[in-house]
C-alpha positions in Angstrom: 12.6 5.8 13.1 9.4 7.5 14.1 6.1 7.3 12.4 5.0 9.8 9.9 2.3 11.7 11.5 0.7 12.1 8.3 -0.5 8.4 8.3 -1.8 8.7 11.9 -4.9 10.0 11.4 -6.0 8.5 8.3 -9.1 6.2 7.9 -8.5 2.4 7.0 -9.9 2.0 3.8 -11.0 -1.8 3.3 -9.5 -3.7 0.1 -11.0 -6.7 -0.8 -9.4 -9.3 -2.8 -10.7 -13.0 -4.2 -7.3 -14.5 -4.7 -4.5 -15.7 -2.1 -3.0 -12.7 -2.5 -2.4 -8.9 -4.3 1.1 -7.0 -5.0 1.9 -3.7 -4.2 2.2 -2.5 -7.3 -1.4 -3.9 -8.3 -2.9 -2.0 -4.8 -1.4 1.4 -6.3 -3.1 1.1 -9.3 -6.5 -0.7 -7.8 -6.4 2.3 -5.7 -5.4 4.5 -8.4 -2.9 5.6 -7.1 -0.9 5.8 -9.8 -2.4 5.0 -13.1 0.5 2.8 -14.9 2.3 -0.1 -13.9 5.6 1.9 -15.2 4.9 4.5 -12.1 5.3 1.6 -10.0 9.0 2.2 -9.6 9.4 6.0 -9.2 6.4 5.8 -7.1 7.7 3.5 -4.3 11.6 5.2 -4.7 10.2 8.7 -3.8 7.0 8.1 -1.5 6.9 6.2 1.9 4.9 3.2 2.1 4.4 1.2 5.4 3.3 -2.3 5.2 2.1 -3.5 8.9 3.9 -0.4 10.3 7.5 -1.6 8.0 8.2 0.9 5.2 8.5 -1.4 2.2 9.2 -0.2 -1.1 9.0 -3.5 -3.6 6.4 -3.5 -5.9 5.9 -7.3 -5.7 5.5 -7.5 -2.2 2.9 -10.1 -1.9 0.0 -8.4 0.5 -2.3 -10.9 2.1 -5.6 -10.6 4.1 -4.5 -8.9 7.5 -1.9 -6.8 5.9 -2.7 -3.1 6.6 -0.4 -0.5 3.9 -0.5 2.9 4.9 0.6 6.0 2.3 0.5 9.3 1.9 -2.9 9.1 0.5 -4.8 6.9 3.0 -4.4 3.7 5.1 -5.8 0.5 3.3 -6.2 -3.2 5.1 -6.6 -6.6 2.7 -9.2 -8.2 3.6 -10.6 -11.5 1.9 
């Protein structure tokens, strides 16, 4: 599967974080993304998220300093 060209060319956005780690779900609504954790769902089922270059659509997917998640609506990398 090829790489949506429409997260080519988007700037990295850092995203820091003071804990081990952050979910998916929580980086969609940090980002605000969406605006409730009920979007969570239907948000991942009908968008394409890449985690380190993997599309990944669970909302607890634990994201960790290093990880880089790119979406329709810009590129973000966890950084500590």
């Amino acid at each position: 599967m090829g790489v949506n060209p429409i997260f080519m060319n988007a700037e990295i956005k850092k995203i820091v974080i003071t804990s081990e780690y952050i979910t998916l779900g929580q980086l969609l609504k940090f980002t605000h993304i969406i605006s409730l954790g009920s979007q969570e769902k239907s948000y991942l089922a009908s968008h394409q998220v890449l985690v380190n270059s993997v599309a990944d659509n669970r909302r607890g997917r634990k994201l960790y300093p290093g990880d880089k998640v790119s979406l329709e609506q810009g590129s973000f990398e966890i950084v500590k």
